[in-house]
C-alpha positions as CSV (number, residue, x, y, z in Angstrom):
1,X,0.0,0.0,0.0
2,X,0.9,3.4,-0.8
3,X,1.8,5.8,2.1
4,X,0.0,8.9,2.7
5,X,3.0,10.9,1.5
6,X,4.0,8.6,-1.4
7,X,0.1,9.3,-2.6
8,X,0.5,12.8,-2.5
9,X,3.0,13.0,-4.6
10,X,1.7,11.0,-6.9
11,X,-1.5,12.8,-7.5
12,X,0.7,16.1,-7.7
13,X,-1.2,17.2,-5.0
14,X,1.9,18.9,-2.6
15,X,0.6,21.3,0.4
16,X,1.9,24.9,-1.1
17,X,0.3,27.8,1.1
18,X,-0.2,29.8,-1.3
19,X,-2.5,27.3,-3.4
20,X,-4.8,26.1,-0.1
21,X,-5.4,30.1,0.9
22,X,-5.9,31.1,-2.8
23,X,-7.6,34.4,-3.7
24,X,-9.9,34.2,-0.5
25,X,-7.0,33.3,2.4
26,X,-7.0,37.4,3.3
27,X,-10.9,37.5,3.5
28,X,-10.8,34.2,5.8
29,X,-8.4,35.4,8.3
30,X,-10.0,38.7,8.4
31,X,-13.9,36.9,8.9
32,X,-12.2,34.7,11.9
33,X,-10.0,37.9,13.6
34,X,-12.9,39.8,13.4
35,X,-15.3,37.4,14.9
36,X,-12.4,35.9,17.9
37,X,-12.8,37.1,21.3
38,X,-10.2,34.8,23.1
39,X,-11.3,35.2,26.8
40,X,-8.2,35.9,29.2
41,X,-6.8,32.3,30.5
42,X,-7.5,30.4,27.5
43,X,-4.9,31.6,25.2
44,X,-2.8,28.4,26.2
45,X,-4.7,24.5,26.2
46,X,-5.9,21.8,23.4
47,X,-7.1,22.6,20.5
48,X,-10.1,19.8,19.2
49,X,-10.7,18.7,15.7
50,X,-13.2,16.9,15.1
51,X,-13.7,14.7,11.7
52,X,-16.7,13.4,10.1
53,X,-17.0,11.3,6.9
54,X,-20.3,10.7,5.6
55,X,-20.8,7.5,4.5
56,X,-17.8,6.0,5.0
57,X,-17.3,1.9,5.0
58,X,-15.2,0.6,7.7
59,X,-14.0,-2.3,5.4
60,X,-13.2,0.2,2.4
61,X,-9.9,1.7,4.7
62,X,-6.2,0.2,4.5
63,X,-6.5,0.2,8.5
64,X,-9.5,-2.4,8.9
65,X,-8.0,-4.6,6.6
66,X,-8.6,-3.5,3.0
67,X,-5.7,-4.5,0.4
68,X,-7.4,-2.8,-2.3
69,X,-8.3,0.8,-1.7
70,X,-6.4,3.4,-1.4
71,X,-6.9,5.1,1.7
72,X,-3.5,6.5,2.7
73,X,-4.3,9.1,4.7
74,X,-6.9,7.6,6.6
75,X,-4.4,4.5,7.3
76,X,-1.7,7.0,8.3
77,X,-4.0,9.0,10.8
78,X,-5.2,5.6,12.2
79,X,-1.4,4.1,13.1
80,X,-1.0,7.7,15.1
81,X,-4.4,6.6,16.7
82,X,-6.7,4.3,19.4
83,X,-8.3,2.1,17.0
84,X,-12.0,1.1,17.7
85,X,-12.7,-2.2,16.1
86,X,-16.3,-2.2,17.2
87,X,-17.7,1.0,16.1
88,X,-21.7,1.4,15.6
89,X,-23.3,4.7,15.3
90,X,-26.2,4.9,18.2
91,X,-29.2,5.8,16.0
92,X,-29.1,6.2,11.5
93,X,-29.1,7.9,9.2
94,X,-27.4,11.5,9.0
95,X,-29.1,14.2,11.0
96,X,-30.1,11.3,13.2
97,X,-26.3,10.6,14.0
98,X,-25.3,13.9,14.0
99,X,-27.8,14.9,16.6
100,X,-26.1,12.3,18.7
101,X,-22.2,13.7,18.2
102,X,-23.4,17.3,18.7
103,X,-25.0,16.6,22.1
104,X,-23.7,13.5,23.8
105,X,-27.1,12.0,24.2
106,X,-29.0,9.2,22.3
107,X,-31.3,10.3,19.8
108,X,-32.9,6.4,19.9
109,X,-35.8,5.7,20.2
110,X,-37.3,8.2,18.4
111,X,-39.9,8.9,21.4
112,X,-42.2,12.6,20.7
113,X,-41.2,12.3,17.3
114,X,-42.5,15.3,15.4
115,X,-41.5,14.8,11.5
116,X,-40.1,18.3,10.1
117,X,-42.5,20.1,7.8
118,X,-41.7,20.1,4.0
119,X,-38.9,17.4,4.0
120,X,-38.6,14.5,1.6
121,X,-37.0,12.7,4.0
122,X,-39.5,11.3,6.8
123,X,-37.4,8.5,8.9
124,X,-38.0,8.5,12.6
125,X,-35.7,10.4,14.4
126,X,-34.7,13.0,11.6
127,X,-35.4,16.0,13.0
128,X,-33.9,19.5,14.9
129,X,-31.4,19.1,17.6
130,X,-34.4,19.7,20.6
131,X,-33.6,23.5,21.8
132,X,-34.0,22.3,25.1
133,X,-30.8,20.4,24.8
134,X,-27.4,22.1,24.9
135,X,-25.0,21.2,21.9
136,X,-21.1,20.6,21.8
137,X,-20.0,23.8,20.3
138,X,-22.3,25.6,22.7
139,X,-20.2,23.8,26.3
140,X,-16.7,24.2,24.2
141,X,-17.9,28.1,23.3
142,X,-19.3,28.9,27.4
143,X,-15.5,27.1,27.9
144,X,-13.8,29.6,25.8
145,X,-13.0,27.9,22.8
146,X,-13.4,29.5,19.4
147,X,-15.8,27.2,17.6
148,X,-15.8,26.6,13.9
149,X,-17.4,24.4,11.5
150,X,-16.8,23.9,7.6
151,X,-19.3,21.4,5.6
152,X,-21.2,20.3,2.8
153,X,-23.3,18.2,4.2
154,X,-26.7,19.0,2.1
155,X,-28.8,18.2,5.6
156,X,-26.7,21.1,7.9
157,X,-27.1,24.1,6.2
158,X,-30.9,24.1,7.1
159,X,-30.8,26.8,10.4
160,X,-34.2,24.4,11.4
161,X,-32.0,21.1,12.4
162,X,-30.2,23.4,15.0
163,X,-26.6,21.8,13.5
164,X,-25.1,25.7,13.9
165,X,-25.8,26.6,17.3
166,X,-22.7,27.4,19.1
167,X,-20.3,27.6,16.5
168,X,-18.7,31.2,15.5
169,X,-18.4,30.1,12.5
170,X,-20.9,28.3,9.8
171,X,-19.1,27.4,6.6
172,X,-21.2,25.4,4.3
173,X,-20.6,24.5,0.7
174,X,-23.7,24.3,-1.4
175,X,-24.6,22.4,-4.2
176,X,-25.5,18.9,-3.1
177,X,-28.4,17.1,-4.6
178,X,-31.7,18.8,-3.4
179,X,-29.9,22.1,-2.8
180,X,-32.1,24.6,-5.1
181,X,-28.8,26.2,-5.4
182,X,-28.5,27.0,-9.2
183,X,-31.4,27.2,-11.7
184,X,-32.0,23.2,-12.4
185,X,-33.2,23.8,-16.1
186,X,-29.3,24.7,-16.9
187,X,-28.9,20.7,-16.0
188,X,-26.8,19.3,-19.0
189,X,-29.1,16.9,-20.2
190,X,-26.3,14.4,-21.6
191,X,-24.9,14.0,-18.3
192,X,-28.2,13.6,-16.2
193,X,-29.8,11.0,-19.0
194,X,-26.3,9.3,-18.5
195,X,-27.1,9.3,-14.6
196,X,-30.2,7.6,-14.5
197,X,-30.5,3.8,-14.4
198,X,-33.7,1.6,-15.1
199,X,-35.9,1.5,-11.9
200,X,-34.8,5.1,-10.4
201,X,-37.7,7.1,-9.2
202,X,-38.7,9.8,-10.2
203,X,-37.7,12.1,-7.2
204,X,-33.8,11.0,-8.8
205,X,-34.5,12.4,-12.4
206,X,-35.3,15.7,-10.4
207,X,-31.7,15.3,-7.7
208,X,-29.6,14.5,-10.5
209,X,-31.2,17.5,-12.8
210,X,-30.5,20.2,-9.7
211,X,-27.2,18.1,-8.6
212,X,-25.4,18.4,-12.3
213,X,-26.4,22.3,-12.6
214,X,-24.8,23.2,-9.2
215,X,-21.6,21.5,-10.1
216,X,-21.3,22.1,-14.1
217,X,-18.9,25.1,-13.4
218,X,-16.5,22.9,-12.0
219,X,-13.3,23.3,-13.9
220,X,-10.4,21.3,-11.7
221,X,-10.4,19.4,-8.9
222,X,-10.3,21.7,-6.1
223,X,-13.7,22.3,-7.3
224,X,-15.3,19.9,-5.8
225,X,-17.0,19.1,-2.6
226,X,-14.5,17.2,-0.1
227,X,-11.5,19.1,-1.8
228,X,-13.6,22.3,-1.3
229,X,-14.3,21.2,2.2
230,X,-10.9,19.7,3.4
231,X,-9.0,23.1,1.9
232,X,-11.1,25.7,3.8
233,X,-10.8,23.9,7.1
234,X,-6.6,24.1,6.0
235,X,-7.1,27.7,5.8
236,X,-8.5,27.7,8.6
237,X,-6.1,26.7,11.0
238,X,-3.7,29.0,9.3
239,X,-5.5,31.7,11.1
240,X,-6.6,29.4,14.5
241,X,-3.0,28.3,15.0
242,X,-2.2,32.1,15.9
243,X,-4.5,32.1,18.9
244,X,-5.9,29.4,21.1
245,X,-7.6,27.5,21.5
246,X,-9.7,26.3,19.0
247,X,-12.7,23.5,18.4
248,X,-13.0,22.8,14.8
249,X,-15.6,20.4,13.4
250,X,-14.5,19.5,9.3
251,X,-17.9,17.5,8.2
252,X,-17.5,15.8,4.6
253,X,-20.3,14.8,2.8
254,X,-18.3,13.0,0.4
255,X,-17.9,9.5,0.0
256,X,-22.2,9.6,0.3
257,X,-23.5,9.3,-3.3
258,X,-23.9,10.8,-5.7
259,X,-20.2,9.1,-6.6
260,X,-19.0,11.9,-9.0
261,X,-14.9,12.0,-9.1
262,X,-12.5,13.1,-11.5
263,X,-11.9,10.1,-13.7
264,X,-8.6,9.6,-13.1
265,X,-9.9,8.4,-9.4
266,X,-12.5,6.1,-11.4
267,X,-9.6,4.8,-13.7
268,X,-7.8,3.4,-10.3
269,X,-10.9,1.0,-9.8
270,X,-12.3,0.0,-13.1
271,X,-10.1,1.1,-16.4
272,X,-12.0,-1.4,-18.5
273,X,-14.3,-0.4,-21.4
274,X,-17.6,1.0,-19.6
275,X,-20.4,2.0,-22.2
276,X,-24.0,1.4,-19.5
277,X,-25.9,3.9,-17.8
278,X,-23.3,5.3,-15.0
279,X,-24.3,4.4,-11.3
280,X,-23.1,8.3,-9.6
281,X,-26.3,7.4,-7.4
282,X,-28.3,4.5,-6.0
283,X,-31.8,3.0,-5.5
284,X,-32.3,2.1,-1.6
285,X,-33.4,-1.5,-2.6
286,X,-32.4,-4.8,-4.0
287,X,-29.6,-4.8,-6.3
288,X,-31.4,-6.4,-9.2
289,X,-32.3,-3.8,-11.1
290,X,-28.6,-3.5,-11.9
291,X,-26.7,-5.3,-14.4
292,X,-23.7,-7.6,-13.4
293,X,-21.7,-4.6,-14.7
294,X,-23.4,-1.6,-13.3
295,X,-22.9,-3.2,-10.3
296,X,-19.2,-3.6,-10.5
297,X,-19.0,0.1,-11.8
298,X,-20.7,1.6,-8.6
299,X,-18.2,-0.1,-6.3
300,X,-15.4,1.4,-8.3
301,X,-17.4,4.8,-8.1
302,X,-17.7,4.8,-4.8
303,X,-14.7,3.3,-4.3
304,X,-12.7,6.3,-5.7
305,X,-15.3,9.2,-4.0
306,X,-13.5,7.5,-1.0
307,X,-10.4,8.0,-2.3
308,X,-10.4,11.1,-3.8
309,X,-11.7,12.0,-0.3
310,X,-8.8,10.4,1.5
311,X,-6.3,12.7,-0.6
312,X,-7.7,15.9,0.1
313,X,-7.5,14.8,3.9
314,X,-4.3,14.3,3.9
315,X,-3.8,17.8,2.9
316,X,-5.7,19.1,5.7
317,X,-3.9,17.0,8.2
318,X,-0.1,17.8,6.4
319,X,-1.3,21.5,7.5
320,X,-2.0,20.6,11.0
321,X,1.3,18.3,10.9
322,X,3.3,21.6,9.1
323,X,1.4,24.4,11.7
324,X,3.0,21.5,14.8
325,X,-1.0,21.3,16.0
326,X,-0.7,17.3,16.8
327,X,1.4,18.6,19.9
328,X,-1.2,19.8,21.2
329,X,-4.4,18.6,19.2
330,X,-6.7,16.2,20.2
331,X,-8.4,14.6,16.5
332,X,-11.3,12.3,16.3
333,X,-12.5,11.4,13.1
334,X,-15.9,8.9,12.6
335,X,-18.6,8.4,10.3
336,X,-22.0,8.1,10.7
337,X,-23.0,4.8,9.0
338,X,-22.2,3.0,5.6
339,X,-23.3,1.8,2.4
340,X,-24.9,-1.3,0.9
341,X,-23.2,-2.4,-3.3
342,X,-25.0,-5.8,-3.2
343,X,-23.1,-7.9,-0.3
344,X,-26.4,-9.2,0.9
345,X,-28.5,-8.5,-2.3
346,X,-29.4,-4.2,-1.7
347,X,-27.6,-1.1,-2.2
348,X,-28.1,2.0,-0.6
349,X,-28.9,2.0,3.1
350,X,-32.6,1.2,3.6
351,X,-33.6,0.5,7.3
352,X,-34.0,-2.9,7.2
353,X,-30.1,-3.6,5.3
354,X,-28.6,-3.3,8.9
355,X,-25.3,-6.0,7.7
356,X,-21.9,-4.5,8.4
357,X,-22.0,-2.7,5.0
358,X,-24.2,0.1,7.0
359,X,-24.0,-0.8,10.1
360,X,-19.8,-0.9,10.9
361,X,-18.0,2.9,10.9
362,X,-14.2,3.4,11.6
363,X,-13.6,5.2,14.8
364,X,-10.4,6.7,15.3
365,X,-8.8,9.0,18.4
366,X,-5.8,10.5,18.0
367,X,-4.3,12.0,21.0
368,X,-1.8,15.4,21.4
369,X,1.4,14.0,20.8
370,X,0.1,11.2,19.4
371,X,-0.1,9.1,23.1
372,X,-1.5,5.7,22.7
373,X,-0.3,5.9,19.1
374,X,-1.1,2.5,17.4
375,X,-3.5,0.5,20.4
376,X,-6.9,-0.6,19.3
377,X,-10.3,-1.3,21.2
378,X,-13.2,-3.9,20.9
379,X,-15.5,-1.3,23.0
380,X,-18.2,-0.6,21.4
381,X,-17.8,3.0,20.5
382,X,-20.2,5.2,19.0
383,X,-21.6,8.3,17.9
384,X,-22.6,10.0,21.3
385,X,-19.2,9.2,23.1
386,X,-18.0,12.1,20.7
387,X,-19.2,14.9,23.0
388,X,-18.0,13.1,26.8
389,X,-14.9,12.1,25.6
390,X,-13.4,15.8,24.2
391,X,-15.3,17.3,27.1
392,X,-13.8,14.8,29.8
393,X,-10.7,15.0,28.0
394,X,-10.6,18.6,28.2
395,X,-11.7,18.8,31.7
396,X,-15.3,20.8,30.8
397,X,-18.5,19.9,33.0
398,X,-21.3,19.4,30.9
399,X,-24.0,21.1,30.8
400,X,-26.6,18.7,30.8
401,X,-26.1,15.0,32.1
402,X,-25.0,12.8,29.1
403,X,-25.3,9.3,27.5
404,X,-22.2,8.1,26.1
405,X,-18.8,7.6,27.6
406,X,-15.4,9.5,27.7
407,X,-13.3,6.6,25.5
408,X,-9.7,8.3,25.6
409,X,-9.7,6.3,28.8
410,X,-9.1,3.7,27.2
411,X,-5.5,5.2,26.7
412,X,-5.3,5.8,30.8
413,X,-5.6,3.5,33.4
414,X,-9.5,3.8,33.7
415,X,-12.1,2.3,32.0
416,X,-15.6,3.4,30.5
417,X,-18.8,2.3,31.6
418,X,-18.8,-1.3,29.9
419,X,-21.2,-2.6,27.5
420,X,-21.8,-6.2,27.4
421,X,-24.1,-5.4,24.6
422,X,-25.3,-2.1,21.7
423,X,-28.1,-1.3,20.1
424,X,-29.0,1.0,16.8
425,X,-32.0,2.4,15.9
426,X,-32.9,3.4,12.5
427,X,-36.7,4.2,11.3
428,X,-38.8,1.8,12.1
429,X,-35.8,-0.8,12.6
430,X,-33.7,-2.0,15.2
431,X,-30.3,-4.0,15.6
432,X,-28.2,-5.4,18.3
433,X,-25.2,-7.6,19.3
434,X,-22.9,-9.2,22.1
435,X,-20.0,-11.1,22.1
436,X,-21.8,-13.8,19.8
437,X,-25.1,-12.8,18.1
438,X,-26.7,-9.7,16.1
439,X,-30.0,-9.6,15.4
440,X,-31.8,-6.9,13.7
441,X,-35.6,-6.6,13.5
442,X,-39.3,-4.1,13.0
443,X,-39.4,-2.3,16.0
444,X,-42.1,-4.9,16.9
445,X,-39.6,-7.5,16.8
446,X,-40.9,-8.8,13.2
447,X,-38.9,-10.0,10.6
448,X,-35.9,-10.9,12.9
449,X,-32.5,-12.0,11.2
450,X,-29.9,-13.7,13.8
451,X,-26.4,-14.1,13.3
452,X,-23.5,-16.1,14.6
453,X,-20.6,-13.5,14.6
454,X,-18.0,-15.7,16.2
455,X,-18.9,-18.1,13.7
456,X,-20.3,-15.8,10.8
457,X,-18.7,-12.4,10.8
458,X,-20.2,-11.5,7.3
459,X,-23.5,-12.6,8.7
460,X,-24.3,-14.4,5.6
461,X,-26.2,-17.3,7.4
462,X,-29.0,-16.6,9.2
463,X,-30.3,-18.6,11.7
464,X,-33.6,-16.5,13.3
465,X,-35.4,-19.4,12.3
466,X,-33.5,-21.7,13.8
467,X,-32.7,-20.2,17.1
468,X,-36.2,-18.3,18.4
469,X,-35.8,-18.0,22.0
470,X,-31.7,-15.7,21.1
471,X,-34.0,-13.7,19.1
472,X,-36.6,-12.8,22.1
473,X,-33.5,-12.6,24.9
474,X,-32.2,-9.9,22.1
475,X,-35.7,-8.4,21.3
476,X,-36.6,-8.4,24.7
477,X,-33.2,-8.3,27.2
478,X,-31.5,-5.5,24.8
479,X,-33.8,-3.7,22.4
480,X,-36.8,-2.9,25.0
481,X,-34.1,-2.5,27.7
482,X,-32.9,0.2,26.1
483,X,-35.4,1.8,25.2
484,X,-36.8,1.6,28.6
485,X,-40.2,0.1,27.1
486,X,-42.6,-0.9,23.6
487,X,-41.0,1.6,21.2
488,X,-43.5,4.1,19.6
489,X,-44.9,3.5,16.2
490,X,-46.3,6.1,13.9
491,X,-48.6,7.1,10.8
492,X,-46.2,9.3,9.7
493,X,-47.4,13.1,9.1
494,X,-48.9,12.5,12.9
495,X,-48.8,11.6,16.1
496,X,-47.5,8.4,18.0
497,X,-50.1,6.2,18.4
């Protein structure tokens, strides 16, 4: 495999100052100068950066055992790192996990679920960040820190989901797939009729229409979304490492579809003769309506978004590495689930395709100075440990009691609260394991699947059928448990019922 380093130079794509601040690097510092207000007695501590990857496989990364992808960057940060094996998000899909890392608290089980007016997307649990609760940003701001956040996630630009509060900064990117960003009639028409394969809806003609007019000005690679993403939050701590200290949240949207890269990232994955319908997206379903082919050409799309991804990461942390910020850094980086290409016959993430495809994320903490460099975890770590662990870390009482557990004690001599067992939510589905079994079911406990992990890590063979009475200790001992009761059920547009 290629190092991180090697890679760079490879893709030409060496970190020159001048080229990541560009025409706007003046402006930038300026904005964040003008907004700072350092309170006296924080001008010396540890600065937090906090990673997200949309979308991101845990078996598509050089550190969890791929030989085949490059992921350089990702492996590099990852040998510098505590290494959670066991990583689940706590409730799926996006603003469902991100309400989690921005407040420390479960979002499962979708209890007083109101869904958000004039949203395509109705799935339990996607909705605001509750104003009652208080969000990362906001304890890390009270605490003095200057809080920034660069994106492109398509969901957080919305002021409604509540993603912004606390940070002094908001800088989102537009131009995803239901962003009305530019007119959509200025689509180019051969690219979108290339886009669409038999058995899209209809709903995808009109994404991939607005999706190829935001981004049809796109003349080189910086131009597009992670490189955009990862080279702002660069600039950034051009300006941050002046002062101190700082909590910077980098959110990438990108490897989630629609799987769009330069072709030279494509040609790394599939350089055979390809003349079918290109998969950039993906129906949430079963993976029959592709050909053989199509199929083989949307893992080497997605494939290189992850890729192309992990170079322009590597940029941002060669600044922090340049700008000596790991001395005194503390870097998480997570996503917030993955995405099915057929293992278990669907693509896409639909609720009830919990397999490790969706289910698994990569989990990394990287401590200042790089302490604990190299050690990995079983525990099963997940998206509302985000919050405790850089607030324990830091030494910053919460302001509200929270769910998940400070895991850079796993570095120390303590130990966080242990979990014999997990459990996801995601819509109306639900999923579990322990040492031995996962089982995923309705939230009525219908349609169970059971797997042998020990035995069946893949969880290709299931044996609900077989083994009734692991299913109901599951359903019963860990689903319910958790959720402290029944879970709700709704006719969606109203109330629990």
């Amino acid at each position: 495999m290629l190092t991180r380093r090697d890679f760079l130079k490879m893709t030409g794509a060496g970190m020159a100052g001048a080229t990541l601040l560009g025409a706007t690097g003046c402006d930038l510092t300026e904005r964040i100068r003008n907004i700072r207000n350092d309170p006296p007695g924080v001008k010396e501590g540890t600065n937090v950066v906090l990673i997200i990857i949309d979308s991101l496989r845990k078996d598509h990364i050089g550190a969890y055992g791929n030989d085949t992808i490059q992921s350089p960057s990702l492996d590099a940060l990852a040998s510098d790192s505590l290494r959670f094996t066991q990583a689940y998000p706590e409730s799926i899909p996006t603003i469902c996990a991100r309400r989690a890392i921005h407040t420390g608290l479960r979002t499962w089980p979708f209890r007083d679920w109101i869904p958000p007016k004039g949203e395509d997307i109705i799935l339990q649990g996607w909705e605001p960040i509750p104003n009652y609760q208080t969000t990362l940003a906001e304890m890390m701001q009270a605490a003095g820190y200057g809080t920034y956040l660069v994106t492109d996630n398509m969901h957080q630009f919305k002021p409604s989901y509540n993603i912004h509060r606390g940070f002094d900064v908001f800088d989102f990117f537009r131009g995803q797939t239901t962003d009305n960003y530019k007119p959509a009639w200025t689509y180019p028409k051969d690219k979108v009729d290339q886009a669409l394969l038999k058995g899209n809806v209809p709903a995808m003609t009109g994404q991939m229409r607005q999706y190829f007019a935001n981004v049809k000005e796109r003349k080189t690679e910086a131009d597009w979304f992670s490189p955009m993403v990862f080279s702002q939050a660069a600039d950034y701590l051009e300006v941050l490492s002046e002062g101190g200290p700082f909590f910077l949240t980098v959110d990438s949207y990108d490897p989630h579809e629609p799987w769009d890269p330069p072709e030279k990232y494509v040609k790394m994955y599939d350089d055979e003769p390809y003349n079918l319908k290109e998969p950039f997206s993906v129906i949430y379903g079963p993976s029959s309506y592709l050909l053989p082919r199509e199929l083989e050409r949307m893992k080497a799309r997605y494939s290189a978004e992850v890729t192309m991804m992990d170079r322009w990461l590597g940029r941002f942390l060669d600044r922090m590495e340049e700008l000596n910020l790991f001395d005194n850094t503390l870097l998480i980086l997570l996503s917030d689930h993955g995405v099915a290409h057929g293992e278990h016959g669907y693509t896409g993430k639909p609720d009830n395709v919990l397999w490790p495809e969706v289910t698994d994320i990569p989990f990394l903490i990287r401590l200042p100075e790089g302490k604990g460099a190299g050690q990995t975890s079983d525990y099963y770590a997940s998206t509302h440990d985000v919050a405790p662990t850089i607030l324990s870390f830091l030494g910053i009482e919460p302001q509200q009691e929270l769910d998940g557990q400070d895991l850079s004690v796993v570095l120390g001599s303590g130990e966080p609260e242990a979990r014999p067992h997990f459990s996801i939510g995601y819509n109306d589905h639900v999923w579990a394991r322990d040492d031995r079994y996962v089982m995923f079911s309705t939230n009525q406990g219908a349609d169970a699947k059971l797997y042998d992990v020990q035995q069946d890590p893949g969880m290709h063979n299931d044996i609900a059928g077989n083994e009734p009475n692991i299913v109901k200790r599951m359903f019963e001992g860990y689903i319910l448990r958790d959720a402290g009761g029944p879970l709700p059920t709704y006719d969606y547009g109203t109330a629990a019922r």
